[in-house]
N, C-alpha and C positions, 0 to 999 in steps of 0.2 A: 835292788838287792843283788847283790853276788853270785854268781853261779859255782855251785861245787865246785867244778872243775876250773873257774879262774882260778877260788883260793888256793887251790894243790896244787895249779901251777909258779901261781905267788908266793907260794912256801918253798916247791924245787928249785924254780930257775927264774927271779923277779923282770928280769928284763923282758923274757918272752911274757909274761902274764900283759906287760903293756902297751905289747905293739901297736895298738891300734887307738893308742891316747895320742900318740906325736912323736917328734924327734925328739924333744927338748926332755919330754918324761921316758925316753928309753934313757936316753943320756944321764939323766938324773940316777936314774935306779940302776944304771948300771956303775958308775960311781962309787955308788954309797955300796954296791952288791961287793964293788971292790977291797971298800975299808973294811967291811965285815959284813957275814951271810946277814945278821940280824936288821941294821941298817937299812939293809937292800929291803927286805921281806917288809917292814914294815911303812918304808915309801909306798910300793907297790900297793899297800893294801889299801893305802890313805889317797893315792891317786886311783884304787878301782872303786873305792866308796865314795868320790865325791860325786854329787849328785850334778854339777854345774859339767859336765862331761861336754 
């Protein structure tokens, strides 16, 4: 389960929410954070809910 304060940080600033998944998923979410806020937010939440971590 998610921790309050990932998802607040997942909704301010997605890239920091996933420092601690890899290079590959900062990279991603930072990206997508670039095409649009919405994007970003929603990588971020789909890489802190996967359970396969």
């Amino acid at each position: 389960m998610l921790s309050f304060w990932r998802v607040i940080l997942s909704i301010l600033f997605p890239p920091f929410s996933v420092l601690d998944k890899g290079c590959g998923s900062i990279i991603i979410v930072f990206i997508l954070t670039l095409c649009g806020w919405v994007p970003g937010v929603i990588a971020a939440l789909v890489i802190l809910n996967n359970p396969k971590n």
